[in-house]
Backbone as CSV, one residue per row, in Angstrom:
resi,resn,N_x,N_y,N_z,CA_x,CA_y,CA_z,C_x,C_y,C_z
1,UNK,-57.687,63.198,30.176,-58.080,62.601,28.905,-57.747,61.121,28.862
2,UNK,-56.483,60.756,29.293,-56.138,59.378,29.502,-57.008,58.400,30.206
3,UNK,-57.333,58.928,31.675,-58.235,58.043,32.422,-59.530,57.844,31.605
4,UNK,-59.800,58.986,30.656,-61.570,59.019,30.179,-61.246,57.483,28.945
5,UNK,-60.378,57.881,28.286,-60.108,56.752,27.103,-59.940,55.428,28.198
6,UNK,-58.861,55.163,29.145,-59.067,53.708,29.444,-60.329,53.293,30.195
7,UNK,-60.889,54.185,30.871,-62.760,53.668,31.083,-63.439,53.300,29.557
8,UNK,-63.436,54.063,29.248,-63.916,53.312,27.793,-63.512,52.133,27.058
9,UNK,-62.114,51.789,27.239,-61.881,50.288,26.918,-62.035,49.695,27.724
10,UNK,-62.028,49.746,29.075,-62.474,48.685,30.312,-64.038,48.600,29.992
11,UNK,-64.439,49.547,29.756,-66.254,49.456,29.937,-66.291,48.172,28.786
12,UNK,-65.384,48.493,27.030,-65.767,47.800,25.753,-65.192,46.041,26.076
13,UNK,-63.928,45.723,27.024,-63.644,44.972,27.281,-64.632,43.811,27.490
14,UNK,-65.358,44.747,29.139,-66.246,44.013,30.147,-67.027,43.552,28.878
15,UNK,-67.827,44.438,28.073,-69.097,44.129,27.404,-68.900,43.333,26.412
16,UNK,-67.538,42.826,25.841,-67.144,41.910,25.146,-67.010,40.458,26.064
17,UNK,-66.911,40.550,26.898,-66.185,39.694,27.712,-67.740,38.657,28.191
18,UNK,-68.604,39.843,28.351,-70.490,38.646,28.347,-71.164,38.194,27.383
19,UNK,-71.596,37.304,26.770,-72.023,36.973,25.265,-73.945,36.579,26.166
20,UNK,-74.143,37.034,24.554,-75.520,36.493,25.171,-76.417,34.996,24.733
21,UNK,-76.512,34.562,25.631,-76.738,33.191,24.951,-78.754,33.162,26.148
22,UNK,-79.193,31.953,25.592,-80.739,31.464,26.046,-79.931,31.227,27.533
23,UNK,-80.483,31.950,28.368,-79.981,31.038,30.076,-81.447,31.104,30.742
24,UNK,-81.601,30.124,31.244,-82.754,29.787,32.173,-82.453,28.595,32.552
25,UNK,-83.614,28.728,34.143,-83.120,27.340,34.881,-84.187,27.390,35.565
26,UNK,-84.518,26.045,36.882,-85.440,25.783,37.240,-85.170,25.619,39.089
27,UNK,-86.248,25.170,39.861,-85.224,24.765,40.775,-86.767,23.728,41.717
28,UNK,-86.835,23.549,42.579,-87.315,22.318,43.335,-87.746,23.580,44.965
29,UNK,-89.456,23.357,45.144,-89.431,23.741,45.983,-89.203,23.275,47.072
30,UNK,-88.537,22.000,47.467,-88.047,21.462,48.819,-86.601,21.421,49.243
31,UNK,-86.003,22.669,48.412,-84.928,22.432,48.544,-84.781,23.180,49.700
32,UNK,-83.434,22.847,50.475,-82.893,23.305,51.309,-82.163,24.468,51.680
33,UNK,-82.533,25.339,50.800,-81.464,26.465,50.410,-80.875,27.089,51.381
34,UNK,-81.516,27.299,52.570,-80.929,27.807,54.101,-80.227,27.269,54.738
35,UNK,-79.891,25.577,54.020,-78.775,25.337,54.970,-77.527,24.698,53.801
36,UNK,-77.210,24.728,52.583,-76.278,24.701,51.676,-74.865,25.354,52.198
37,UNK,-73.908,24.668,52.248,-72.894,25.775,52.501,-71.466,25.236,51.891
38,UNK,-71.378,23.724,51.338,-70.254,22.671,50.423,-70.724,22.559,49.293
39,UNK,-69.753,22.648,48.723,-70.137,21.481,47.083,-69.430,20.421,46.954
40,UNK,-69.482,20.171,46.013,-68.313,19.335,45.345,-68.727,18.442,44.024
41,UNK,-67.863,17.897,42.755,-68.135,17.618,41.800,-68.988,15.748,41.802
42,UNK,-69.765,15.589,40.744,-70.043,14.311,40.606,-69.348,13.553,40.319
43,UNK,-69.131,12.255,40.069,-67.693,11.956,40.036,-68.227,10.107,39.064
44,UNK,-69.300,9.860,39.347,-70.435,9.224,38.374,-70.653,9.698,37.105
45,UNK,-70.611,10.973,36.853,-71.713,11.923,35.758,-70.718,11.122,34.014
46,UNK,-71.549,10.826,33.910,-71.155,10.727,32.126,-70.833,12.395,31.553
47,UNK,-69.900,12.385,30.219,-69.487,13.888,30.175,-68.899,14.003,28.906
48,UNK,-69.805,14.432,27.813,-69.350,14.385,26.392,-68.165,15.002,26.119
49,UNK,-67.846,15.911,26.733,-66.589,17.198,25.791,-65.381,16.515,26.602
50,UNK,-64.397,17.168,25.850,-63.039,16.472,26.071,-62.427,17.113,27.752
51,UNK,-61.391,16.514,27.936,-60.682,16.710,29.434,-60.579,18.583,29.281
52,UNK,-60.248,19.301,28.488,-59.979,20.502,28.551,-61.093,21.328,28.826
53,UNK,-62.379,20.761,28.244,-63.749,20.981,28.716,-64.098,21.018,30.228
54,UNK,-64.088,20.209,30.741,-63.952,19.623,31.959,-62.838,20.110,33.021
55,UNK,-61.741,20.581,32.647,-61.209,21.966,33.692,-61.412,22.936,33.321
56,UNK,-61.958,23.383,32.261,-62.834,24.850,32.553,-63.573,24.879,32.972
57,UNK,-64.858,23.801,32.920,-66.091,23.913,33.753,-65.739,23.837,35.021
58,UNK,-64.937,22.785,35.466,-64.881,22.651,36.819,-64.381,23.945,37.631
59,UNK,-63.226,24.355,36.937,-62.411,25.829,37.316,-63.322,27.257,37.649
60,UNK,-64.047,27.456,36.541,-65.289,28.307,36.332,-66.223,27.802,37.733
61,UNK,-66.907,26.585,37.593,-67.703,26.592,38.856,-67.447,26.724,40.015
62,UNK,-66.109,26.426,40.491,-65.563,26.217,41.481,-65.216,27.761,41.988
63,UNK,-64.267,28.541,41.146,-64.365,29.900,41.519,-65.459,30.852,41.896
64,UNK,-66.593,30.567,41.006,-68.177,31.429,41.463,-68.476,31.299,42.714
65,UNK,-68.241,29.844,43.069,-69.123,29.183,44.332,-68.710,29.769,45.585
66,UNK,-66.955,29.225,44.847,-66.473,29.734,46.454,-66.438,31.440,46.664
67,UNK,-66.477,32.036,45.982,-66.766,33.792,45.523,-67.889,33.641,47.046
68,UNK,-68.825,32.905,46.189,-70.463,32.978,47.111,-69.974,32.121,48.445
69,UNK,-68.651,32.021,49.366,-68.790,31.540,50.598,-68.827,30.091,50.693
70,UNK,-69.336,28.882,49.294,-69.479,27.680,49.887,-68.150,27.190,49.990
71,UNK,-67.845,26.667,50.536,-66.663,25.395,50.706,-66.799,23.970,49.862
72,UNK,-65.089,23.927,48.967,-65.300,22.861,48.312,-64.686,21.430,49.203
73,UNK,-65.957,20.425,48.811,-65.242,19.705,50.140,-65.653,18.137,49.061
74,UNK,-64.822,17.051,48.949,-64.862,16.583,47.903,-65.628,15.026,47.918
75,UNK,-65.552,14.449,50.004,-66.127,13.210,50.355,-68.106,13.429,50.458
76,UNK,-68.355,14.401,51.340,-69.429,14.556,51.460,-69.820,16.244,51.743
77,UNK,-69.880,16.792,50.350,-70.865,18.296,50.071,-72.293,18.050,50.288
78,UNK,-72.499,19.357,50.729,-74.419,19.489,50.589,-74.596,19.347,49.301
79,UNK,-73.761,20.051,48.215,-74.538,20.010,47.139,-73.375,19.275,46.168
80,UNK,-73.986,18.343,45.118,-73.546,17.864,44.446,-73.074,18.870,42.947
81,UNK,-72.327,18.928,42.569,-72.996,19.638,41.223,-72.274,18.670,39.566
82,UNK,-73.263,18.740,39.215,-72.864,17.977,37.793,-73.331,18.536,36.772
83,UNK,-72.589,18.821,35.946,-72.632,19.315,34.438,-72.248,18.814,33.033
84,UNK,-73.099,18.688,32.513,-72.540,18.287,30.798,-72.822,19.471,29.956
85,UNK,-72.544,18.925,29.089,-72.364,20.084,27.664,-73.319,19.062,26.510
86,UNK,-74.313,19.441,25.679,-74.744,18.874,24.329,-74.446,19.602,23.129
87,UNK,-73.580,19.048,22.408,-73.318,19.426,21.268,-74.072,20.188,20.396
88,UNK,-75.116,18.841,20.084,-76.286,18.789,19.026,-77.353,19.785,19.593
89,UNK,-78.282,20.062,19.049,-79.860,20.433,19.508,-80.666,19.228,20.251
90,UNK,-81.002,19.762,21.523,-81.517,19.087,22.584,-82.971,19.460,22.635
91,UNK,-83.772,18.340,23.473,-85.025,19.011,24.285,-84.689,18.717,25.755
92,UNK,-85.224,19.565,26.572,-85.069,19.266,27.887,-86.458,19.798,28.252
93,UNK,-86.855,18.523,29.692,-88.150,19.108,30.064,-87.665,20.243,31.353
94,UNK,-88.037,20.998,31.853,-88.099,22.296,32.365,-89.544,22.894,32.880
95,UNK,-89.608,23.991,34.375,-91.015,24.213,34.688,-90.950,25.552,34.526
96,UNK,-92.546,25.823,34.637,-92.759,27.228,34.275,-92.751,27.736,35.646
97,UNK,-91.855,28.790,36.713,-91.591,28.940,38.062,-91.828,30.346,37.724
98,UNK,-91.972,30.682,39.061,-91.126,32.065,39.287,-90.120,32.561,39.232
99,UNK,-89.237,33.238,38.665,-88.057,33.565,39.002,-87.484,33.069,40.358
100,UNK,-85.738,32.343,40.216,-85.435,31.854,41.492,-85.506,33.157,42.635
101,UNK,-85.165,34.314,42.481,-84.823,34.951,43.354,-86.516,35.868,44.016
102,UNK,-87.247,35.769,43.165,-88.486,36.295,43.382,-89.108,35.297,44.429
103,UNK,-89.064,33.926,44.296,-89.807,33.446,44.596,-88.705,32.623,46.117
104,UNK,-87.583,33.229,46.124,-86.937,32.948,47.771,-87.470,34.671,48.723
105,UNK,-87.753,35.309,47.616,-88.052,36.545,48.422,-89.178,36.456,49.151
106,UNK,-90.054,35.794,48.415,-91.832,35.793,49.216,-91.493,34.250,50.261
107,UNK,-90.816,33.634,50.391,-90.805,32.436,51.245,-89.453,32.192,52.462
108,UNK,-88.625,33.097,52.281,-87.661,33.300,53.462,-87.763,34.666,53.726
109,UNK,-86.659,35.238,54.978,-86.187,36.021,55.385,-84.760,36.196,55.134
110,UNK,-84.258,37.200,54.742,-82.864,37.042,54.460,-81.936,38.340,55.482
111,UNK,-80.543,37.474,55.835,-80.126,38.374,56.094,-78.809,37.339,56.960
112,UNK,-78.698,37.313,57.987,-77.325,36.470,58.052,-77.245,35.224,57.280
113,UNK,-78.474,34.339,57.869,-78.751,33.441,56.667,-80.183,33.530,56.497
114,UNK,-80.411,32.561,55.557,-81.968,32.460,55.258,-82.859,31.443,56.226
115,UNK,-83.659,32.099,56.765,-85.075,31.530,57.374,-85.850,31.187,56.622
116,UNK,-86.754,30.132,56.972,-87.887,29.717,55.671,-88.777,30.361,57.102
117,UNK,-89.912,31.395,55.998,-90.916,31.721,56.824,-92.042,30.698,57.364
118,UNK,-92.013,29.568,56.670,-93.334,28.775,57.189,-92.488,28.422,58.277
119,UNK,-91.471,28.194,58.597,-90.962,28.027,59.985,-91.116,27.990,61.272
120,UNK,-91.674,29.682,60.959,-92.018,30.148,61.952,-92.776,30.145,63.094
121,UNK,-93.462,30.241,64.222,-94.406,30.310,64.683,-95.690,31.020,64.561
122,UNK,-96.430,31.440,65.106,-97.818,31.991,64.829,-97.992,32.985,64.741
123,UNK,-96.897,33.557,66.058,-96.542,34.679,66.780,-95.978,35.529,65.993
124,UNK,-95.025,35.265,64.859,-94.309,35.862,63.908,-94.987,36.579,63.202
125,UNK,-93.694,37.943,62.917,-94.881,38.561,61.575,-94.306,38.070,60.740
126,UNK,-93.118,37.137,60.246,-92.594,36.950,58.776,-93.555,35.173,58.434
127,UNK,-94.866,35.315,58.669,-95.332,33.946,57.588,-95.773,34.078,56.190
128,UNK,-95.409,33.347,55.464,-95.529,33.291,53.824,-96.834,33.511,53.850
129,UNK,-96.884,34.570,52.588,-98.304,34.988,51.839,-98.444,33.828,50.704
130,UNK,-97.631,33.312,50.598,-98.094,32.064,49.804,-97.188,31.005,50.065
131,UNK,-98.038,29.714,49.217,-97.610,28.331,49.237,-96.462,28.097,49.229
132,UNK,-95.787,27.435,49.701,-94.227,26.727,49.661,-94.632,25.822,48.583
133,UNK,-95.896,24.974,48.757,-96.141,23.855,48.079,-96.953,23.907,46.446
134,UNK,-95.877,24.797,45.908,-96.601,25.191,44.293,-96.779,24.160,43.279
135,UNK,-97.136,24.214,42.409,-97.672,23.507,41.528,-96.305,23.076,40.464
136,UNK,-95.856,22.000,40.227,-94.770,22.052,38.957,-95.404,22.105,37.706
137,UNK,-95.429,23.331,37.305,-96.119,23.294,35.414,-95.255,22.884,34.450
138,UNK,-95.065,21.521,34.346,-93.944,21.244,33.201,-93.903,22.250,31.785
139,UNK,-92.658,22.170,31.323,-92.909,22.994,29.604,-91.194,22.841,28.968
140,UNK,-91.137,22.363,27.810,-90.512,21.869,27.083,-89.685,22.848,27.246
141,UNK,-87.847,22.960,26.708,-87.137,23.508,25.708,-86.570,23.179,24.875
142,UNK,-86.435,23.662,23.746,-86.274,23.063,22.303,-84.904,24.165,22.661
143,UNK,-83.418,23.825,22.999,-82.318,24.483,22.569,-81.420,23.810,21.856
144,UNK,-80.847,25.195,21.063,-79.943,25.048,19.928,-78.465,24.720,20.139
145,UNK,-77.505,24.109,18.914,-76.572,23.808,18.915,-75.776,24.702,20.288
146,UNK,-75.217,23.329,21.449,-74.416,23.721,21.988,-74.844,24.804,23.292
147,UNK,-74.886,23.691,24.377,-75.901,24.173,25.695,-75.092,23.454,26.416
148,UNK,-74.736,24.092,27.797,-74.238,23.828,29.207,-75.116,23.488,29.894
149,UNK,-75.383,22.443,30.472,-76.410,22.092,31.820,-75.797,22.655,33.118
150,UNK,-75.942,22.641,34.513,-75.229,22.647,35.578,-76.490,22.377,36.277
151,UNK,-76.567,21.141,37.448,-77.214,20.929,38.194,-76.559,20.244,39.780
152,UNK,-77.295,21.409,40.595,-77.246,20.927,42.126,-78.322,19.642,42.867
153,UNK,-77.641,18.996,42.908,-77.710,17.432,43.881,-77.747,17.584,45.576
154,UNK,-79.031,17.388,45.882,-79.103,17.484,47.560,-78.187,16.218,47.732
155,UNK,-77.277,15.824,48.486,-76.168,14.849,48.803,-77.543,13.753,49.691
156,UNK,-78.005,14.656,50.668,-78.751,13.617,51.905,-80.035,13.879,51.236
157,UNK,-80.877,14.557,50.661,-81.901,14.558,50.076,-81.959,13.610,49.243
158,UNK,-80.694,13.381,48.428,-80.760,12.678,46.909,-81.656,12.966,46.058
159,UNK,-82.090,14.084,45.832,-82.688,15.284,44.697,-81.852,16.380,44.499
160,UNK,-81.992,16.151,42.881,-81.740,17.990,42.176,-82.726,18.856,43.007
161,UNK,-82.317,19.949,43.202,-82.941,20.897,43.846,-82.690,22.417,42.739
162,UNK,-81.795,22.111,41.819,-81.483,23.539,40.786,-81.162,23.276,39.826
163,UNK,-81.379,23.217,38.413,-80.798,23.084,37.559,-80.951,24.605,36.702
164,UNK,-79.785,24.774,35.957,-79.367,26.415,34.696,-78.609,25.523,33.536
165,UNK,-78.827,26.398,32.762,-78.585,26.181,30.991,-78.314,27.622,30.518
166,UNK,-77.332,27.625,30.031,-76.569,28.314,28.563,-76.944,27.670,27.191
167,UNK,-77.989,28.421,26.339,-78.148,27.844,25.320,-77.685,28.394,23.960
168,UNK,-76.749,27.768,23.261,-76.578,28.427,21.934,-74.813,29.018,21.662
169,UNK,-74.018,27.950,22.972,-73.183,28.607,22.881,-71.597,28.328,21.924
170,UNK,-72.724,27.785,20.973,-71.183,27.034,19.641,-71.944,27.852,18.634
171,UNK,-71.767,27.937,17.819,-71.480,28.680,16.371,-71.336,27.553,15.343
172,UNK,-72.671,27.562,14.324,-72.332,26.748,13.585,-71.148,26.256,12.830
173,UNK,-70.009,27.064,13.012,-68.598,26.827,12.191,-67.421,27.268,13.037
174,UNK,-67.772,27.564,14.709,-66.855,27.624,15.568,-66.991,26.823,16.559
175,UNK,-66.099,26.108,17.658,-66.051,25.412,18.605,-65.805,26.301,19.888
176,UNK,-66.640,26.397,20.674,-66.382,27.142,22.177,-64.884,27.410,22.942
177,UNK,-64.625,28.931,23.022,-63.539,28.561,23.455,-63.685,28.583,24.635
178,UNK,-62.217,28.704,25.775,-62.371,28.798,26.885,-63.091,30.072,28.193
179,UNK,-62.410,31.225,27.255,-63.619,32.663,27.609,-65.064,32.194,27.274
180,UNK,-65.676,32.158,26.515,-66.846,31.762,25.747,-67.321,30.869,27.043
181,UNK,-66.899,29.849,27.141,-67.397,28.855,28.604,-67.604,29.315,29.873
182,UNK,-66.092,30.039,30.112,-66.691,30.813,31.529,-67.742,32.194,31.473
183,UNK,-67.696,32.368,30.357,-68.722,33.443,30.475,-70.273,33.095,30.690
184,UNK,-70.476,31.903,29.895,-71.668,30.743,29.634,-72.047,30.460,31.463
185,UNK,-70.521,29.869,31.976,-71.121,29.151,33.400,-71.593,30.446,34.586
186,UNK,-70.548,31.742,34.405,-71.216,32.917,34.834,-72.292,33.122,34.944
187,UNK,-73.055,33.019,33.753,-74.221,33.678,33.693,-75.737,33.098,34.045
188,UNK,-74.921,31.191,33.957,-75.940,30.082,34.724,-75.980,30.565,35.891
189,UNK,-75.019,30.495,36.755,-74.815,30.628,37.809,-75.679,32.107,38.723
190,UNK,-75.460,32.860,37.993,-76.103,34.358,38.065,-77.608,34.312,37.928
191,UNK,-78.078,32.934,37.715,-79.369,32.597,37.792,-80.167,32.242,39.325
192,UNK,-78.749,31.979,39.969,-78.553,31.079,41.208,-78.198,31.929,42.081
193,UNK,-76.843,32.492,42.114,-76.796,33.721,43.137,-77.403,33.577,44.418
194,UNK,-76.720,32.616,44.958,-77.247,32.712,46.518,-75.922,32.179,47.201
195,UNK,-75.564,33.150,48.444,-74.587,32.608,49.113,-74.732,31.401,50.082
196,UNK,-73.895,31.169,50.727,-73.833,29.902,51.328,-73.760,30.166,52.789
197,UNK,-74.561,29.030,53.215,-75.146,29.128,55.100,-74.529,29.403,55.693
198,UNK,-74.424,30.085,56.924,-73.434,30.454,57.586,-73.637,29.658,58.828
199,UNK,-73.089,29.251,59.566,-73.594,28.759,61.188,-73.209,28.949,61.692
200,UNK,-73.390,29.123,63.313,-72.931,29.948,63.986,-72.120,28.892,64.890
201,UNK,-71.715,28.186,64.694,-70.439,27.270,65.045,-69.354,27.555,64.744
């Protein structure tokens, strides 16, 4: 009887513990995603919320990433990542894509790391049934009080290649706390969900 009751507060915990907020994100079809395997923070980025803001985000991102295998490395990462927070109600421009993970499924191979199928040779059976080279359909978002950005920076590319948003995550008469944030950067991130390159070096 005991074990049945504490599954039930672990289950009510967990489900307290995810809030649901607007998350969507976008990403760049030239990105490099097969060979990503560092991050590290911007160090340029302008950054509205206060210092306490700013080690949760960083703390929060930093734990996911390295979860997913990348290495934080702080002179020169593959990927840059920079994040702000907007208070107010924002617009941001944003494209109409495929889902990120749908649309690495039809254009790599996965499995130690990722292959891009146009890669390939002729000879191969893994060549893309479709374009690498899709169309960007721009389209607005109009989000509400209190949105997380997080965007990845090709370092040698010098392009975003990903950007995710948490939208909606202040309360007209509450201020975000620190659960509330990492749950927010979780769930950007969970947009992204891709581990990091492996090489065989």
């Amino acid at each position: 009887m005991k074990a049945h009751v504490c599954i039930i507060v672990f289950l009510l915990l967990s489900s307290c513990s995810r809030y649901d907020y607007v998350v969507e994100s976008d990403y760049s079809y030239d990105g490099k995603f097969n060979r990503y395997n560092s991050f590290g923070f911007g160090t340029n980025q302008s950054f509205s919320g206060g210092t306490e803001d700013k080690v949760v985000l960083e703390k929060s991102l930093k734990k996911v990433l390295q979860a997913w295998g990348y290495r934080y490395n702080e002179k020169k990462p593959d990927l840059v990542v920079v994040y702000t927070i907007f208070f107010d109600d924002v617009n941001l421009r944003g494209f109409s894509q495929p889902q990120f993970q749908t649309w690495l499924t039809q254009n790599f191979i996965s499995g130690k790391v990722l292959i891009r199928k146009d890669s390939l040779g002729e000879n191969s059976n893994y060549r893309s049934t479709t374009s690498i080279k899709e169309e960007y359909k721009e389209k607005e978002y109009d989000l509400k009080k209190g949105t997380i950005l997080v965007s990845f920076y090709d370092r040698k590319r010098k392009g975003t290649v990903w950007q995710g948003y948490a939208s909606g995550i202040f309360s007209s008469d509450e201020y975000a706390n620190e659960r509330i944030m990492r749950s927010a950067v979780i769930q950007i991130l969970d947009e992204y969900k891709l581990i990091a390159f492996k090489s065989n070096s």
